[in-house]
N, C-alpha and C positions, 0 to 999 in steps of 0.2 A: 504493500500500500504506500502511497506518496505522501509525505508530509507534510502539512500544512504548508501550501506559499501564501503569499500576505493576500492575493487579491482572489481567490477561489475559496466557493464552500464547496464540499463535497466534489463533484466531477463538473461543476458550473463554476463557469468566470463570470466575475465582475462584469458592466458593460463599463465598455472604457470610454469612459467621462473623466475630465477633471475633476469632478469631485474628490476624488480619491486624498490629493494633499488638503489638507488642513489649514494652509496658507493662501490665502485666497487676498481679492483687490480688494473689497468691500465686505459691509456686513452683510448686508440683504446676500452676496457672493456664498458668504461666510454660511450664513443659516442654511444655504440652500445646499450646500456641501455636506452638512452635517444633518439632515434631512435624506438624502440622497444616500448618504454613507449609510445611516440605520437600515433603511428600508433593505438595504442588499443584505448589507453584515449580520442581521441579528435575524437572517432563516436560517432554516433547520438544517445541520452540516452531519458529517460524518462525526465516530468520538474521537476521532484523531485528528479532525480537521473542523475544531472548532473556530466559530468568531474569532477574527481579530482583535475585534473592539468587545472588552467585557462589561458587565456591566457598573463597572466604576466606572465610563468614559466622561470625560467632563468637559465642556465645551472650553475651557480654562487650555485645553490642551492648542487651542489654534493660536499659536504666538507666529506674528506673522516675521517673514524672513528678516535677515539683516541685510543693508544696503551692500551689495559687491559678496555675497556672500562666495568664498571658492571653492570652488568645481573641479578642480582638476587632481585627479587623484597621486597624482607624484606631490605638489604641492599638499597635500593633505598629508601624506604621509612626512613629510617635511616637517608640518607644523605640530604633527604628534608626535617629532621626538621627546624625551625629555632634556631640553637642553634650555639653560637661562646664558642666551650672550647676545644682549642688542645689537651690536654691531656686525656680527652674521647675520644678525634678522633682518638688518634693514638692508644689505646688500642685498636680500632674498627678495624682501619686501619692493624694493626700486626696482629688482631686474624680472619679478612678476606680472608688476606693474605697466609694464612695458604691453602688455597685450592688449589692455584701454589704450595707450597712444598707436598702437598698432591699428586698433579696428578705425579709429577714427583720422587715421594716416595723422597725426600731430607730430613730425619728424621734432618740433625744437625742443620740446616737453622729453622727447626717449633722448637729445641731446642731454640734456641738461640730466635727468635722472643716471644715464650711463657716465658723466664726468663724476658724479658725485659717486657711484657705485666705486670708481678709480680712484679718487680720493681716500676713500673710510677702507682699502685695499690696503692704499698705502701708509695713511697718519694711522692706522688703528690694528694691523698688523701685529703687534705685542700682544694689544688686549683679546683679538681674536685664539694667537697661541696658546695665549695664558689658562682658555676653557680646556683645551685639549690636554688631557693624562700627558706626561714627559715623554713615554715609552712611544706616542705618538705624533711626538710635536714635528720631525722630519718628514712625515708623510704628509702632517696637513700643509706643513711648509712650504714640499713642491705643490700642492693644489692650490695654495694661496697664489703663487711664482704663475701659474698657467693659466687662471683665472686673469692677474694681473696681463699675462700676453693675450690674452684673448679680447680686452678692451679695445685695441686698434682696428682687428678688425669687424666687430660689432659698431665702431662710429663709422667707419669706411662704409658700413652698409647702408647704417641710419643718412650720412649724406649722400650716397648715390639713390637714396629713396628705394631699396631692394628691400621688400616687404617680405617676400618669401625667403631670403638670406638673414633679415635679422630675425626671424621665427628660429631659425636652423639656428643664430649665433645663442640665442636666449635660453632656447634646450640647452645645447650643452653646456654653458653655464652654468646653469640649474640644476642640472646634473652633478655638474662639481659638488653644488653649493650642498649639495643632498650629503656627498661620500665628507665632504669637511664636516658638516655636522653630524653624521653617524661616529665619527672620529670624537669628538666629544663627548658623545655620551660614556658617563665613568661609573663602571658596575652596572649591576642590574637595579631598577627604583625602587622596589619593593617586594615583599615575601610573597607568594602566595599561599593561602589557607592550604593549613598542612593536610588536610580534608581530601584535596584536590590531589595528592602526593600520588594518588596509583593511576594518574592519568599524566598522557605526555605533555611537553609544555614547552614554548619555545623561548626563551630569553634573548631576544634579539628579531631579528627578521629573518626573510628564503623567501628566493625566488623561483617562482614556479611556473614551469613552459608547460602547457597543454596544446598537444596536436589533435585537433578534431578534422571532422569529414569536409570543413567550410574552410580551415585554415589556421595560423596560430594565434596563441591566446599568451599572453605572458600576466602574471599577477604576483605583487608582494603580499606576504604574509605580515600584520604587524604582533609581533608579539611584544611587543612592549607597551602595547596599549589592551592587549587580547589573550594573553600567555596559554592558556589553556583552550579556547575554540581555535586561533592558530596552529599549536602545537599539534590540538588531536588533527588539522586538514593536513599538518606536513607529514605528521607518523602517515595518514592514511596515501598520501601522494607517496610518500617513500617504499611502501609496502605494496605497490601497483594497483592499489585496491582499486583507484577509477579507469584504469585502463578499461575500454572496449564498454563504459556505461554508456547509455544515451542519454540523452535530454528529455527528459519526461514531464518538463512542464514549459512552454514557451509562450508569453504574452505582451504582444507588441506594446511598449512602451513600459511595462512592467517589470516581468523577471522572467530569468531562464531559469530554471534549476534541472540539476542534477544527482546523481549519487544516491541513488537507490540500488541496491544490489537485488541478484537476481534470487525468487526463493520468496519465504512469507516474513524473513526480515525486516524490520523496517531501516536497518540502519548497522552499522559497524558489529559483528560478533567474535570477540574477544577468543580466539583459540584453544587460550591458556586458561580461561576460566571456564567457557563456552556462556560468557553474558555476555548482554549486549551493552554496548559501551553508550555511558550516557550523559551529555556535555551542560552542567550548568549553562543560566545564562550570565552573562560575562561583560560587563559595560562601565568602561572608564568616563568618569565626570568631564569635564574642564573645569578643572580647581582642584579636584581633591589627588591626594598620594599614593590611593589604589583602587582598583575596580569594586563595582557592586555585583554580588556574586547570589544569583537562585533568584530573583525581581527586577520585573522590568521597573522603570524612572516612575511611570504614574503609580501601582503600587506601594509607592513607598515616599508618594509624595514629592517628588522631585520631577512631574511633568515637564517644568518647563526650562530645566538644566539641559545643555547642549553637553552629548555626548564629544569625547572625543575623535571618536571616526565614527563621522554623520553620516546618513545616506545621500551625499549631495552630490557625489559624482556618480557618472557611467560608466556601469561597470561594479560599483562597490559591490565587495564581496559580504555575504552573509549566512550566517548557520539557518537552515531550515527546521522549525520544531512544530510537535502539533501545537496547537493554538491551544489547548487547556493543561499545556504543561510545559512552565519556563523553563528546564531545565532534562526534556524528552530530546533534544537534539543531538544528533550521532554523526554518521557520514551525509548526509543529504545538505546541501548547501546550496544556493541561490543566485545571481547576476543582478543587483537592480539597473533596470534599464533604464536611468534616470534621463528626464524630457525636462526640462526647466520650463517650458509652456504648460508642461502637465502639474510636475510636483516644484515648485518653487524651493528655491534650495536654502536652507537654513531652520526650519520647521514645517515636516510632515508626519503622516501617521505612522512611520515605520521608526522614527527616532527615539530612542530609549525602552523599544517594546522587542527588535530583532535585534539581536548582537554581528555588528557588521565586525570583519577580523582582518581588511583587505583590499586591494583598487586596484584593480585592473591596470596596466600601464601600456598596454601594447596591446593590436590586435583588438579595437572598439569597433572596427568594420566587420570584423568576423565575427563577432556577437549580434550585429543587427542582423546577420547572414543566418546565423543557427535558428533550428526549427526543433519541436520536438521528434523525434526520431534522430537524430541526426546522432552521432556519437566522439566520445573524446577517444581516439585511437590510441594516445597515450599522456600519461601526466607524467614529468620530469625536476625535480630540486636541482636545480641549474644553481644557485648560490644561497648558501646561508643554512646548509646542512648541520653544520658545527653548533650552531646554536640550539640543534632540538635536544630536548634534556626527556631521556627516555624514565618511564615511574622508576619509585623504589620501590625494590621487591621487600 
């Protein structure tokens, strides 16, 4: 049987309407959303595929988005390091930035931000080393050095007006800007509940290539925000367990999901115990020092706190679980196929209710391409294997 995905009860989809986000232009918008949303969500489902919305839902829950909220899931994973050093931030901050003067061709505005990017390279260079562990500080030092050479030709582009060449100079940048700030992170942030001890868990990140029948797929795992639903997706990618699955649930604009094995399982069965393995749910604050573990945010009060890896890009990855049980989620996992026309990014109905563990980084064309049937021919830990910390026995 399939696991609850957010927009299906039983073997019936949602009709797809915007109603579905919570963040809407108006109230009269607003009411009608949440009128619309009940009438679907609160018929008769499977017991495994209960409501999304329970009935605590409280219209308190439509907090509408923030102005520029970001979309981009390498920038997301960016922003949920743990790392406090302004001065990398705003280098990130100025050369992200660059995508508003981009859409709007303002060449003098991506001048003036990329001189200042070259600037706080150069005067702030100390303070930037200073975050980085010692045992580190020579590798960030060459990505500081190559960053700094890559200024020249990023203005070279912004003055010839080559729009498609400063997109290309800005990636890789950003790229740097990503491995420098991975470099500073020192040690793991916090413990996780000893509870948790007989399930895998990743301390760190892995990235993960999947070849499907459409094309490739690349996606980071955060386990630094997600330790344990990341962990158990790498244990199960390392162990081949998705090879040769199909997509058994595809809805335009919504979600793909996958990883249902074959059999009356519903989800991962442990060998060595023969149970079935089964993943709390798992959602770090913005603000607080460690996840909230077995409750979703509205249970517990905390509606209108922004997770730290939102559902706001395409692609974000998410644990799939039945709907009347937060912590029933195994190997089945999700794509949202996020539409900013449809769900506005920075408050919707999926934030702090699914535990997202993930973004997509590569390979968003072949996600609108996949269909249910279609299958992952193989899934690959391509980097960041090191970091899975298998249970203790």
């Amino acid at each position: 049987m399939n696991l609850r995905s957010p927009f299906s009860i039983g073997r019936l989809s949602l009709i797809k309407q915007p109603f579905i986000s919570l963040a809407t232009s108006s109230i009269s918008g607003l009411i009608l959303s949440l009128i619309l949303s009940a009438s679907c969500l609160f018929g008769a489902a499977a017991p495994a595929q209960a409501s999304l919305i329970g009935s605590g839902f409280s219209p308190l829950l439509a907090g509408l988005p923030p102005g520029n909220a970001v979309t981009d899931g390498a920038a997301l994973l960016r922003y949920s390091l743990p790392i406090d050093n302004p001065e990398i931030r705003s280098v990130q901050g100025d050369l992200e930035g660059l995508s508003e003067w981009l859409r709007s061709k303002r060449w003098g505005p991506m001048k003036k931000d990329v001189t200042k990017v070259e600037r706080v390279l150069t005067r702030k260079r100390e303070a930037i080393l200073a975050a980085v562990p010692a045992e580190r500080q020579a590798q960030a030092g060459e990505i500081i050095d190559s960053l700094s050479a890559d200024i020249e030709p990023i203005l070279a582009a912004i003055t010839a007006k080559d729009k498609e060449n400063v997109w290309v100079q800005r990636k890789l940048m950003l790229d740097q800007i990503g491995a420098l700030e991975e470099l500073m992170v020192n040690g793991y942030p916090f413990e996780v509940p000893t509870e948790y001890d007989n399930l895998p868990q990743l301390k760190g990140r892995a990235t993960v290539k999947f070849t499907t029948t459409q094309g490739n797929v690349t996606v980071v795992a955060d386990g630094y925000s997600a330790p344990v639903t990341a962990g158990n997706f790498i244990d199960l990618v390392n162990k081949k367990f998705y090879d040769n699955l199909p997509f058994i649930r595809a809805e335009d604009f919504y979600v793909l999901q996958t990883g249902d094995p074959d059999g009356a399982a519903e989800g991962y069965i442990d060998p060595k115990t023969n149970e079935y393995r089964a993943i709390p749910m798992e959602i770090l604050v913005k603000g607080d020092s460690k996840p909230i573990y077995g409750y979703t945010l509205e249970e517990i009060g905390q509606y209108m706190d922004e997770p730290i890896l939102p559902f706001n890009s395409y692609g974000s990855l998410a644990l799939a679980r039945p709907g009347d049980d937060n912590n029933g989620g195994s190997s089945q996992f999700f794509f949202f196929l996020f539409e900013a026309e449809l769900t506005p990014a920075g408050r919707n109905m999926l934030d702090g209710r699914y535990a997202v563990f993930g973004y997509t980084i590569d390979g968003k064309d072949v996600l609108r391409k996949l269909k249910a049937g279609d299958q992952i021919l193989s899934a690959e830990v391509v980097d960041g294997l090191e970091n899975l910390v298998q249970p203790r026995v």
